[in-house]
C-alpha positions as CSV (number, residue, x, y, z in Angstrom):
1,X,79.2,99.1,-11.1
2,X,80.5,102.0,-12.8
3,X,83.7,100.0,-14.2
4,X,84.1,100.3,-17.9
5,X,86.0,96.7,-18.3
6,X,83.2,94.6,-16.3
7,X,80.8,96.8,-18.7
8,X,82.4,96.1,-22.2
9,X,82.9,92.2,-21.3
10,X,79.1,91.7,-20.4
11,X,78.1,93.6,-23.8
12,X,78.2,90.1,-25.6
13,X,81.1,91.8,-27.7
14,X,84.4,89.3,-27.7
15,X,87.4,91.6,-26.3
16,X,90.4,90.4,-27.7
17,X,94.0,91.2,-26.0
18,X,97.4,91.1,-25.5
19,X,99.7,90.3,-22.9
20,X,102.1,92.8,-21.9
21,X,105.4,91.6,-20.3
22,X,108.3,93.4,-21.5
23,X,108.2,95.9,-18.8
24,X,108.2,98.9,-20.9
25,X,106.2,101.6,-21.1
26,X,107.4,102.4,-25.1
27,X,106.0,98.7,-25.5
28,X,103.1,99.5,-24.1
29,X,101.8,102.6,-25.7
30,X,102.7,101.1,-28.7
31,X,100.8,97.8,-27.9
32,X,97.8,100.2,-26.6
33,X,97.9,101.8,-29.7
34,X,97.2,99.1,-32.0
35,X,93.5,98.9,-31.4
36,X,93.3,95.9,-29.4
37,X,90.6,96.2,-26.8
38,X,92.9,95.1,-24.0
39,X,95.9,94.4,-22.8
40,X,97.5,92.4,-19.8
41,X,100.1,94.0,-17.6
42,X,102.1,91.0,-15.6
43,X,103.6,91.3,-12.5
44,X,104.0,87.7,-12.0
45,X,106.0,86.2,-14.7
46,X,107.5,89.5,-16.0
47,X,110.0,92.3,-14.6
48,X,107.7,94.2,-13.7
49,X,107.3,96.2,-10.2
50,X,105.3,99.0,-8.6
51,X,107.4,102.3,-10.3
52,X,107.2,100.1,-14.0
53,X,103.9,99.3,-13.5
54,X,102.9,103.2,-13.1
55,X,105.1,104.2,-15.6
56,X,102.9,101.7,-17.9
57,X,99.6,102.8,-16.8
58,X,100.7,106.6,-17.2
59,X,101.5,105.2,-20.7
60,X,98.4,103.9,-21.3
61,X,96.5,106.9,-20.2
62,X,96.0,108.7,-23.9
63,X,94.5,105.6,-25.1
64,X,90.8,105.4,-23.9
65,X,90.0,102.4,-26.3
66,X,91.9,99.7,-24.9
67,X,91.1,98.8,-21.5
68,X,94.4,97.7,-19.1
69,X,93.9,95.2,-16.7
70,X,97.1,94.7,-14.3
71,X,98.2,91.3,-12.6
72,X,99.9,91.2,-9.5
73,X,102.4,88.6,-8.6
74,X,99.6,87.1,-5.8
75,X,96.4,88.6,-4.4
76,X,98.3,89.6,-1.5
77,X,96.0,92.7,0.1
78,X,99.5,94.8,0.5
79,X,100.2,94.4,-3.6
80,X,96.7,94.9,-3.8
81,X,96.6,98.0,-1.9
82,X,99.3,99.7,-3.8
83,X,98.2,98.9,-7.5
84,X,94.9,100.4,-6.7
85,X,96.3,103.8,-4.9
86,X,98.3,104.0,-8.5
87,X,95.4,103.5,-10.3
88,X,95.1,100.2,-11.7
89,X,91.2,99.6,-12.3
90,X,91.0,96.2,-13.6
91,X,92.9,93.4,-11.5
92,X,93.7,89.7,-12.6
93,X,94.0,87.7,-9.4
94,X,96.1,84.1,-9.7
95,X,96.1,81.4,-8.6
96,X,92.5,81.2,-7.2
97,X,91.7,77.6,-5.7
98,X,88.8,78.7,-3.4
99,X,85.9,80.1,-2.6
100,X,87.4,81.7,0.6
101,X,90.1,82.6,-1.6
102,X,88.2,84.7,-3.8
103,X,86.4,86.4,-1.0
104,X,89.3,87.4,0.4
105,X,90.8,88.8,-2.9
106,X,87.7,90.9,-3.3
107,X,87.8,92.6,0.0
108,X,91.1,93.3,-0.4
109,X,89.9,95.8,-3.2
110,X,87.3,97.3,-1.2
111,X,87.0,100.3,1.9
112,X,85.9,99.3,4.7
113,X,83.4,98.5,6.4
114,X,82.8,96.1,3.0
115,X,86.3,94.8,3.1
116,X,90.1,95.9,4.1
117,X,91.7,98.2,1.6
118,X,93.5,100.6,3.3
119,X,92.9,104.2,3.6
120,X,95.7,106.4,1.6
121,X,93.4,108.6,-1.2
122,X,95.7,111.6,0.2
123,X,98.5,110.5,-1.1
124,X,97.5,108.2,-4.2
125,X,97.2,108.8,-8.2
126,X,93.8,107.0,-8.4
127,X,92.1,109.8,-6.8
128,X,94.4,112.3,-8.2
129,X,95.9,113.5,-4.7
130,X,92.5,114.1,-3.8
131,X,91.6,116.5,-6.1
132,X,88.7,113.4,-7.2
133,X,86.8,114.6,-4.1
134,X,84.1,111.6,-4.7
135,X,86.9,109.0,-5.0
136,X,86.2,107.0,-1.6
137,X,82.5,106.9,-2.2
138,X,83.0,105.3,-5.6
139,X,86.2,103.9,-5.7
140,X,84.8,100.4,-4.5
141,X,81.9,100.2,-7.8
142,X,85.0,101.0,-10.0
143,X,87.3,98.5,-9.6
144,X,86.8,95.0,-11.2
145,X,88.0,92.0,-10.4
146,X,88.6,88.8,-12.4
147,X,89.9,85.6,-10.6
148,X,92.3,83.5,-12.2
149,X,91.6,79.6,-12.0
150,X,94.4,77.7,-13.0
151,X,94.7,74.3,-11.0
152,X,92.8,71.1,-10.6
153,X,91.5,72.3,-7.2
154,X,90.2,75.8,-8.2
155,X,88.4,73.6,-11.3
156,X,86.5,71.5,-8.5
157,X,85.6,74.9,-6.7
158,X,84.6,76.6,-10.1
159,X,81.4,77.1,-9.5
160,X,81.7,78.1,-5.7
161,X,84.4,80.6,-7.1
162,X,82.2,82.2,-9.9
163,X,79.0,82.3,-7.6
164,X,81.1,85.3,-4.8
165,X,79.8,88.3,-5.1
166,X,82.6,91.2,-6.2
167,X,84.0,88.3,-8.7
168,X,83.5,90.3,-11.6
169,X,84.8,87.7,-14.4
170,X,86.6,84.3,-13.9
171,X,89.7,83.6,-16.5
172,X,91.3,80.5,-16.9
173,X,94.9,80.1,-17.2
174,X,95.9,76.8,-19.4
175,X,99.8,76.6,-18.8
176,X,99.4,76.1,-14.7
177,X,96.5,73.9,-15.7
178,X,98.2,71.8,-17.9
179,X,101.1,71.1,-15.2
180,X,98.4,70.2,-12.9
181,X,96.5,67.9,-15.1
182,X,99.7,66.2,-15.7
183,X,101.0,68.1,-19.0
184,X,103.5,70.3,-18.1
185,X,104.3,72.4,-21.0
186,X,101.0,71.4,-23.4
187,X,98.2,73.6,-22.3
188,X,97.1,72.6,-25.8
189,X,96.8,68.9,-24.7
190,X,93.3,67.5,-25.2
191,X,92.8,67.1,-21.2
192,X,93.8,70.7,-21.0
193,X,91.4,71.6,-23.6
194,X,88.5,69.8,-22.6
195,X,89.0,71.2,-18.9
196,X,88.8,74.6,-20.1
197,X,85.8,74.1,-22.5
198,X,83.8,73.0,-19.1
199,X,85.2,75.6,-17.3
200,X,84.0,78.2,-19.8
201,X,80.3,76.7,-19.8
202,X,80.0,76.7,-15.7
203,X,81.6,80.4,-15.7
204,X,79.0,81.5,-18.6
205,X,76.1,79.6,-17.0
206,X,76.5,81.7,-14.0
207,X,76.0,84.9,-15.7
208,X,79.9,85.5,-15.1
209,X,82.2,86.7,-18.1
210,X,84.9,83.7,-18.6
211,X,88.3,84.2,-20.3
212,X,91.3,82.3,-21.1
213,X,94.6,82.9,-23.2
214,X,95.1,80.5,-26.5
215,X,98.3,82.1,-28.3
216,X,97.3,78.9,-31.1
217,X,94.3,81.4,-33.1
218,X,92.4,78.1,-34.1
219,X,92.5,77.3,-30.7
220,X,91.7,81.3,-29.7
221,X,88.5,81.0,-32.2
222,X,87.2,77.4,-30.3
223,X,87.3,79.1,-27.0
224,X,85.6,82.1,-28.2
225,X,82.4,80.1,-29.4
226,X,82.9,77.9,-26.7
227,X,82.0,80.9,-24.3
228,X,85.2,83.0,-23.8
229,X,84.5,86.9,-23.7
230,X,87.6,87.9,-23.6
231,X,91.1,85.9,-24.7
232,X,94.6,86.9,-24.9
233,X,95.7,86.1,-28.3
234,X,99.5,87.3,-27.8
235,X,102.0,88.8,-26.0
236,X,104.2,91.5,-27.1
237,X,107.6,89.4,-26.0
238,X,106.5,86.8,-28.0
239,X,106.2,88.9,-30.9
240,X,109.2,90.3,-31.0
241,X,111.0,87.4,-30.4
242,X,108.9,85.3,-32.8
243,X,109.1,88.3,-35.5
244,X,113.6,88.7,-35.0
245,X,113.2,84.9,-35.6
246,X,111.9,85.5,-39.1
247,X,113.9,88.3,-39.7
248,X,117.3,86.5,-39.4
249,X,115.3,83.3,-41.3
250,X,114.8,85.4,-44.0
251,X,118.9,86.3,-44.6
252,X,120.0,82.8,-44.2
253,X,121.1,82.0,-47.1
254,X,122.9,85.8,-47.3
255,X,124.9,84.7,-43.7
256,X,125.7,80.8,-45.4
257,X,126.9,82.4,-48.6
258,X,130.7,83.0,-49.5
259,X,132.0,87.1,-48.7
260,X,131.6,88.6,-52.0
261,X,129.2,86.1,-54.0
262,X,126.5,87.9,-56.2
263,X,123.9,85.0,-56.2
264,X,122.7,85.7,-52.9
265,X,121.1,89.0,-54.4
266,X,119.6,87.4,-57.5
């Protein structure tokens, strides 16, 4: 395995990241350029499809340091397909509830005769047109795959899941868990939390890199000594919409305040 992600989460160093969902490649770069050590690209819950997604990893090109991991709306082999001919590396997989699941996802990022990715290097970014004249031969060691976990079922497979070979890491997602477990809207619920504790010892125990997103940071900092290599701590929407929230809390008082009154300055 030749794939600088799956290398830098089995160092034992804790890779923290950010979730990318605005769509936009400004965002992006700027997000990239923060020194975080990775960030999320969403195709499921954000606006984003196949041209905004390239535009993004062209974006995220100048910035070595962080490593960009992209996740398509389902691990369809089609979606699959295409992400990797635009070269996406690193691909987060939902909604994992299987073994047979996860063996399917992984040969869907892998030539034949190992699995069924489809045969396009001519015409795709990730070998450069061609010009990479190795790229088939080592396009399969240099794609990772994590599998995302995020229901009661794929929590009873867990260990059959982590145990397929190709599954490169194993993340938990806590919001689809939590409506599962029977709190919808509270991944922070103790259930949830306990569930995901569990998960991260069975996903560490098998020699497997676990992660999970905690957007709480006391909550971030118990999953990380729990097990997690790698979290998402943040998202850029939520950022900005947290962050304009201040802003206009800071002027309150300047909006409440009669036209022309000096106190408001004082």
């Amino acid at each position: 395995m030749n794939n600088q992600w799956t290398q830098r989460m089995r160092s034992g160093t804790r890779q923290i990241g950010m979730w990318v969902a605005s769509g936009s490649p400004y965002v992006t770069e700027i997000c990239v350029g923060s020194g975080v050590d990775w960030v999320l690209l969403d195709q499921e819950h954000a606006p984003n499809d196949l041209r905004s997604t390239l535009a993004q990893l062209q974006a995220a090109a100048g910035y070595p340091d962080t490593e960009v991991v992209v996740r398509p709306p389902i691990a369809d082999p089609v979606v699959i397909k295409q992400l990797l001919d635009i070269g996406a590396c690193n691909l987060m997989l939902p909604m994992i509830d299987s073994a047979e699941q996860a063996v399917a996802a992984v040969a869907a990022t892998r030539y034949p005769p190992v699995g069924i990715r489809g045969v396009g290097s001519a015409l795709a970014r990730a070998s450069r047109w061609n010009r990479r004249v190795d790229y088939l031969g080592t396009a399969d060691r240099d794609v990772s795959v994590t599998v995302q976990v995020e229901s009661d079922r794929g929590l009873a497979a867990l260990p059959q899941i982590v145990a397929v070979e190709g599954v490169d890491a194993v993340f938990i997602g806590p919001a689809d868990l939590a409506a599962a477990l029977g709190h919808l809207g509270d991944p922070e619920h103790p259930e949830v939390v306990a569930a995901v504790e569990r998960a991260l010892v069975i996903i560490a125990a098998a020699g497997k890199p676990a992660g999970v997103n905690a957007f709480n940071e006391v909550l971030a900092r118990r999953y990380l000594a729990g097990g997690a290599s790698f979290v998402l701590v943040g998202a850029d929407v939520t950022l900005l919409a947290r962050g304009a929230e201040r802003l206009v809390d800071t002027y309150e008082e300047v909006r409440e305040a009669p036209t022309g009154s000096a106190e408001v300055w004082r």
